[in-house]
C-alpha positions in Angstrom: 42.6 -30.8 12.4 42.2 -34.8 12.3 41.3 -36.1 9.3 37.8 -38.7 9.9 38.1 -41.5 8.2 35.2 -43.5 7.3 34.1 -47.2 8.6 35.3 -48.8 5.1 38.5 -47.1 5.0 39.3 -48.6 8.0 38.2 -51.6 7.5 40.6 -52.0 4.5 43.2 -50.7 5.8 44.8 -53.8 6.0 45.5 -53.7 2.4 48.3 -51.0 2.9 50.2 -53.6 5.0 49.5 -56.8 3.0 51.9 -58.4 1.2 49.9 -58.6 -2.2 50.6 -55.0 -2.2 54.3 -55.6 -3.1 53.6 -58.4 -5.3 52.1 -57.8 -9.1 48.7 -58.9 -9.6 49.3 -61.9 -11.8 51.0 -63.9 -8.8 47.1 -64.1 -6.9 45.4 -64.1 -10.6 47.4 -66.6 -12.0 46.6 -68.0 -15.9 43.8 -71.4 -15.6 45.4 -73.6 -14.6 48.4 -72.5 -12.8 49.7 -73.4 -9.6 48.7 -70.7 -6.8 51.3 -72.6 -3.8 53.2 -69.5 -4.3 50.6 -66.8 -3.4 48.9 -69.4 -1.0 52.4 -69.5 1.0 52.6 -65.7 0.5 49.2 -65.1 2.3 50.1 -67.8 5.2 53.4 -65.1 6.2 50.8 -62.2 6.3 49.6 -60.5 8.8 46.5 -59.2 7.1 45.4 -62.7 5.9 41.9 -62.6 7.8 40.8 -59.6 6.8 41.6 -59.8 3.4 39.5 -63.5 3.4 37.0 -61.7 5.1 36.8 -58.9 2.5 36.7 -61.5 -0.2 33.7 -63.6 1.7 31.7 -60.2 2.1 32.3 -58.9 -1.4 31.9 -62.3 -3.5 35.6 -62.1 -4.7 35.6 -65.0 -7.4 38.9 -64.8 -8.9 41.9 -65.1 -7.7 43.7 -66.0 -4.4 41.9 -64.5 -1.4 43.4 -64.2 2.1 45.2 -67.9 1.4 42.4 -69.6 -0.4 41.3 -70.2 -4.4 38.3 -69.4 -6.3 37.4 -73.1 -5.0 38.0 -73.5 -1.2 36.1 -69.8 -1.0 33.3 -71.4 -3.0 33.0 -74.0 -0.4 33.2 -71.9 2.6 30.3 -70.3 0.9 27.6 -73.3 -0.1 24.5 -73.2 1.9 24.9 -77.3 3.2 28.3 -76.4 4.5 26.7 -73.2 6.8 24.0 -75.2 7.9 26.1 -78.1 9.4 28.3 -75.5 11.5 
């Protein structure tokens, strides 16, 4: 018998792949003021990059390095003045 699985399990699948997922959790949440070129250049060599930045823009992910981007180029994609011009 298959086993169902649901729309969000799918949808995150891409985390089993990632490369985050061999990596400890301090290398994308990195002390203030630390450098995040390592996880950035981590991200660019996956294959799940998208969806991960997609899963971070959906679900308001504010910490941390998200499908190759900070807490501050997220922020960006997000402010209302930077929708409106695209």
């Amino acid at each position: 018998m298959p086993i169902k699985t649901t729309t969000s399990e799918r949808s995150l699948s891409w985390q089993e792949q990632a490369l985050c997922a061999q990596t400890g959790p301090e290398f994308f949440f990195p002390e203030p003021g630390s450098s995040v070129r390592d996880a950035k250049r981590l991200c660019a060599a996956c294959e799940g990059r998208a969806a991960c930045l997609e899963y971070a823009l959906n679900n308001d992910e504010r910490f941390g390095v998200w499908g190759g981007l900070s807490e501050q180029e997220r922020s960006a994609l997000r402010r209302p003045d930077r929708q409106s011009a695209v």
